[in-house]
C-alpha positions in Angstrom: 121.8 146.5 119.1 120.0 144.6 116.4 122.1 142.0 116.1 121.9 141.3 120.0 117.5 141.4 119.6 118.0 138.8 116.7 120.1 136.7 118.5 117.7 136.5 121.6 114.6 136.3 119.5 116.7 133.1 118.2 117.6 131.6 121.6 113.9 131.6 122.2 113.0 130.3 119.0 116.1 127.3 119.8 114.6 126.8 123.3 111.0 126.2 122.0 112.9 123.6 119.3 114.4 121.3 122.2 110.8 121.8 124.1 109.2 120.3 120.6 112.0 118.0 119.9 111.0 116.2 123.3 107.6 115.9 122.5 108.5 114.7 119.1 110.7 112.2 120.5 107.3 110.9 123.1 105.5 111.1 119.8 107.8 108.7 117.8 107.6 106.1 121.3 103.9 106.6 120.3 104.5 105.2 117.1 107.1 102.2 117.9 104.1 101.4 120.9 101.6 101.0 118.0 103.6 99.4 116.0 104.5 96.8 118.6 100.9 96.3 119.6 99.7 95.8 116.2 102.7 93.4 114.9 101.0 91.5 118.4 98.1 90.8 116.2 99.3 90.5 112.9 101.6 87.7 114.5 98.5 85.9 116.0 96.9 86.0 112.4 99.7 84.4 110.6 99.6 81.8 113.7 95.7 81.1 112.8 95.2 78.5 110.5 92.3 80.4 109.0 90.3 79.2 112.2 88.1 81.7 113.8 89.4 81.4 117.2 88.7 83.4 120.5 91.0 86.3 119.2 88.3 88.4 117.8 86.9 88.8 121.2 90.3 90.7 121.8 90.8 92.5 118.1 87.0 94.0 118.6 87.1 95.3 122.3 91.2 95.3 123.5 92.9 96.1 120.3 90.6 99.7 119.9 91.2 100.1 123.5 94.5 100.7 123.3 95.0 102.4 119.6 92.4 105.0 121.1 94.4 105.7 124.0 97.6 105.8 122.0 96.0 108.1 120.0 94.8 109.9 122.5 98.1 110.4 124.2 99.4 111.1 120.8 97.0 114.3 120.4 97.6 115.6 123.8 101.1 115.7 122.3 100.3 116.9 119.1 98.4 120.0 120.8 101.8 120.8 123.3 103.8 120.8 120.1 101.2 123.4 118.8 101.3 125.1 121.4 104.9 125.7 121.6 104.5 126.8 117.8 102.5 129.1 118.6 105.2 130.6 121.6 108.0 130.4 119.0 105.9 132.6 116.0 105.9 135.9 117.6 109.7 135.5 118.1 109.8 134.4 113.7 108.1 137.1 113.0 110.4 139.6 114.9 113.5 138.4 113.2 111.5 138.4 110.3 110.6 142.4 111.0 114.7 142.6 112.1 115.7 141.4 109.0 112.8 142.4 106.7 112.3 138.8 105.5 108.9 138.4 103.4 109.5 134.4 104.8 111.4 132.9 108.3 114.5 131.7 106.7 118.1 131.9 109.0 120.1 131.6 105.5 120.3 135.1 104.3 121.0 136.2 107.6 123.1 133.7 108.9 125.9 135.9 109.5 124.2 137.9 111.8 124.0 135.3 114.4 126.5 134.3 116.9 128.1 131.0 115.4 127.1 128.7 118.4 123.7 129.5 118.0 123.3 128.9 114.7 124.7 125.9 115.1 122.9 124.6 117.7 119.4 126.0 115.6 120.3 124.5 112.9 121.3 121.2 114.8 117.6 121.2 116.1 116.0 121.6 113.1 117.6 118.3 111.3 117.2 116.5 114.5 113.2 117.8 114.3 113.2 116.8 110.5 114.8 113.6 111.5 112.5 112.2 114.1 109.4 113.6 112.1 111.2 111.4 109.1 111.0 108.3 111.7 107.5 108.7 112.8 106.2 109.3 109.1 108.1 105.4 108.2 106.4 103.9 111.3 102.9 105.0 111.3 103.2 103.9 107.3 103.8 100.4 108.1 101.6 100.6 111.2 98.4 102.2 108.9 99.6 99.2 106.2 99.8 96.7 108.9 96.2 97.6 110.7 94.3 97.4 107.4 95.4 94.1 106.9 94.4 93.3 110.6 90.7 95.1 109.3 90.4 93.2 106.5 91.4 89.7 108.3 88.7 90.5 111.1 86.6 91.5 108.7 86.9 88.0 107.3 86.6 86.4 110.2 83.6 88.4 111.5 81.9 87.2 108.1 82.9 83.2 108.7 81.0 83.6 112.6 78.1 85.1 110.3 77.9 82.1 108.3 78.2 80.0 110.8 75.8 81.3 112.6 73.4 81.4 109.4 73.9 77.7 109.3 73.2 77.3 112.7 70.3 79.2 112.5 68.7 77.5 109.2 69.5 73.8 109.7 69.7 73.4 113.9 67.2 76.1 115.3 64.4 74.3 113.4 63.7 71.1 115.1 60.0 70.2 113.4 61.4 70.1 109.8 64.4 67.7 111.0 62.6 65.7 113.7 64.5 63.7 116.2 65.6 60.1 114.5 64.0 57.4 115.9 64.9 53.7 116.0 62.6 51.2 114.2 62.8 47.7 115.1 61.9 46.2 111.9 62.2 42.9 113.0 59.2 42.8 115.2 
């Protein structure tokens, strides 16, 4: 009778794996969307010749835009896959009072679950493990990737300040350069 409780406290426990995996698999989209997006700009800085161009118009107001509703989207996510955790723990901690496990762990206990089962849990959890391994490698090189992009717009943002200094300093102030003015010395 025991045997048959574990087993269906670890069908649920499989089931709520796929229902993650899926969500894990949107999250990892998530990531590759970023990524593209922010390769977007990095590509149109290594196309800049160290010119400030109309870009920045875009990597202040567009560019933020859409990172916040990726990561929006990606938190909405996050909290599903939460919430399926917290749907599978009840059904952990009843194999865990089956089996009297101080920890969830299916390796002492392996035995006690039909074969296909166990196969397709532990299936789910290397498939979890390797999709979390993917997103971990993307959002790396996207994190790398947008604090190059920070510090290139943060460089840029400084030249327009410059410039603008200049501007401000030598062509705002007409009475201390007055307009030139032709003499006629020959007169």
């Amino acid at each position: 009778m025991k045997v048959k409780i574990l087993n269906n406290h670890i069908q649920h426990i499989v089931t709520g794996f796929k229902q993650q995996c899926h969500f894990y698999v949107k999250l990892l989209q998530m990531s590759q969307k970023l990524g593209k997006i922010v390769s977007e700009v990095s590509a149109k800085d290594d196309d800049d010749d160290g010119a400030v161009t109309g870009d920045i118009t875009y990597k202040l107001n567009i560019l933020p835009e859409q990172i916040n509703e990726i990561m929006s989207e990606r938190a909405l996510i996050i909290n599903n896959i939460a919430r399926l955790e917290e749907d599978i723990r009840p059904h952990k901690e009843a194999v865990m009072n089956i089996c009297h496990l101080k920890e969830f762990s299916l390796d002492r206990v392996q035995d006690l679950i039909n074969a296909d089962l166990r196969k397709e849990f532990f299936e789910q959890i290397k498939l979890i493990q390797k999709i979390i391994k993917e997103i971990i490698e993307i959002d790396h090189v996207n994190e790398m990737a947008l604090q190059k992009n920070m510090h290139n717009l943060a460089a840029e943002l400084k030249k327009i300040k410059q410039h603008h200094q200049i501007q401000k300093t030598y062509l705002d102030r007409p009475e201390k350069f007055p307009e030139s003015r032709f003499i006629d010395s020959k007169k």
